[in-house]
N, C-alpha and C positions, 0 to 999 in steps of 0.2 A: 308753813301753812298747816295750821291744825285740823285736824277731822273734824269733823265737824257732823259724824260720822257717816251717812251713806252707804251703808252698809260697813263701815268699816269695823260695826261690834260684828259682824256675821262672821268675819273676816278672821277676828280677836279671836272667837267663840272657837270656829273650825280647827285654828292652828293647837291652841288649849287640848280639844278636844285628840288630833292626832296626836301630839306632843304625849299627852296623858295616855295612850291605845300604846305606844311603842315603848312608853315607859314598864308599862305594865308587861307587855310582853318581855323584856329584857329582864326586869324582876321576878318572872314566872321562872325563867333559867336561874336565877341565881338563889330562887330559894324552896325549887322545888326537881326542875329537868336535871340537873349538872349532879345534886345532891344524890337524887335517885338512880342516875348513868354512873355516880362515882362507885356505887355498890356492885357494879355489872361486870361480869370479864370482860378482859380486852377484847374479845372478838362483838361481845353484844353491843359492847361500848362505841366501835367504829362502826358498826353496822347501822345503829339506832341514829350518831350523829349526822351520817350519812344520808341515811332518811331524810330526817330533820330536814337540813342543806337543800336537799332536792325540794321537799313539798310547800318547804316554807316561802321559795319563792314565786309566789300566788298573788292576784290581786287584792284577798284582802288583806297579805301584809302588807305587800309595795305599794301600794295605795296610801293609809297613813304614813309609810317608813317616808316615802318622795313627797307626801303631800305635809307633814311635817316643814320641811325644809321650808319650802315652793309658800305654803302660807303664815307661817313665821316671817318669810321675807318681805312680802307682802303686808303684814301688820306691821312690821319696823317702815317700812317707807310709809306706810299711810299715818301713823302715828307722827310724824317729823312736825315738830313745832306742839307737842304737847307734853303732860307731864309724863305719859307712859314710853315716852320715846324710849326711856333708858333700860327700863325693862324688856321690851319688844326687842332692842338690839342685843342685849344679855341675853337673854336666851336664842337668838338668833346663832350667835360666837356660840354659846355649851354644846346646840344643836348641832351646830356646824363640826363641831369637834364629834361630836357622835358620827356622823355622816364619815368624817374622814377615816375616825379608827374602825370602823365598818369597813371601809373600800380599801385602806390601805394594809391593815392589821386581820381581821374577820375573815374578808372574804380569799387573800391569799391561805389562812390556815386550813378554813375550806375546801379550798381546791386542794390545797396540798395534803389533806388528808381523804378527798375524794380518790386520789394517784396515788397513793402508798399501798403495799404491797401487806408486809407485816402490820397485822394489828399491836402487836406489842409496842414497838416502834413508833406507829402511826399514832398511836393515843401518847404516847411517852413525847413525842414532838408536838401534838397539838392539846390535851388537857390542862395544862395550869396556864401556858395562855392563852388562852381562849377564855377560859372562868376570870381569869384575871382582868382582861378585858372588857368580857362580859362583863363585871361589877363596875367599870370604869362607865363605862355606858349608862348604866341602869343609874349610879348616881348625878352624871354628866343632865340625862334624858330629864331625871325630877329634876332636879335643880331648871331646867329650862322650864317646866311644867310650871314650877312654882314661880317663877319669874312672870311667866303670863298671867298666873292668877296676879300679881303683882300687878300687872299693867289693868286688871281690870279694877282693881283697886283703886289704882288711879284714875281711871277713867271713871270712874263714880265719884271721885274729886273733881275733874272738870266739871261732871254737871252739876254738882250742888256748890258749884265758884259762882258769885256775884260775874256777872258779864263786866268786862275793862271797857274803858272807853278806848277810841284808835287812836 
């Protein structure tokens, strides 16, 4: 059943739109936060990511971070039966990988440098993965980004398609 859309460009437009906020944010760390903390002693080092961990988890991140997902999904099932299916579910899969090495990867390093005692340590267990990760993300997050611009692409090929007969 193709869209036919019904809202389903608002749909397109939204997920683009989070996809792109969280990309950005992931990219802020990796070419500006991680650069500028790597110059820092160990102690500003864990203190500042620390921070970080705690304030960032706020509605206006978790809002695109879960709303992300939630409307990507959402644009992959409303797409079914068009040309942008394949896109919407492509970036659905990067996305979805961002999400996991977030919950599985991220947020353990987090916590477990929220509980660490020595900063020398605590940075010396959690700095290269976490940056590493973080770049994993950042390019996982565009590559889904650009996907949906892909799907919109395609979606301005259905409309300028001659209508098929049934």
């Amino acid at each position: 059943m193709a869209d036919t859309d019904g809202g389903g460009g608002a749909v397109l437009v939204a997920a683009t739109g989070t996809t792109g906020l969280v990309a950005g944010v992931w990219l802020a760390y990796v070419c500006s936060v991680m650069p500028a903390l790597g110059r820092s002693d160990d102690r500003v080092f864990v203190e500042v990511m620390r921070n970080i961990n705690d304030v960032i988890q706020n509605p206006v991140f978790l809002t695109p971070f879960f709303g992300a997902l939630l409307l990507t999904a959402v644009a992959a099932w409303r797409s079914r039966g068009t040309r942008r299916r394949g896109w919407t579910l492509a970036a659905l899969v990067l996305y979805g990988a961002v999400f996991l090495i977030t919950s599985a990867v991220g947020v353990p390093l987090n916590d477990a440098l929220a509980a660490a005692g020595d900063p020398v340590r605590a940075r010396a267990d959690f700095e290269t993965p976490w940056v590493t990760w973080n770049l994993v993300r950042a390019v996982l997050t565009t590559a889904a980004f650009g996907c949906l611009l892909g799907a919109f692409v395609a979606r301005g090929d259905e409309r300028t398609e001659p209508a098929r007969a049934p």
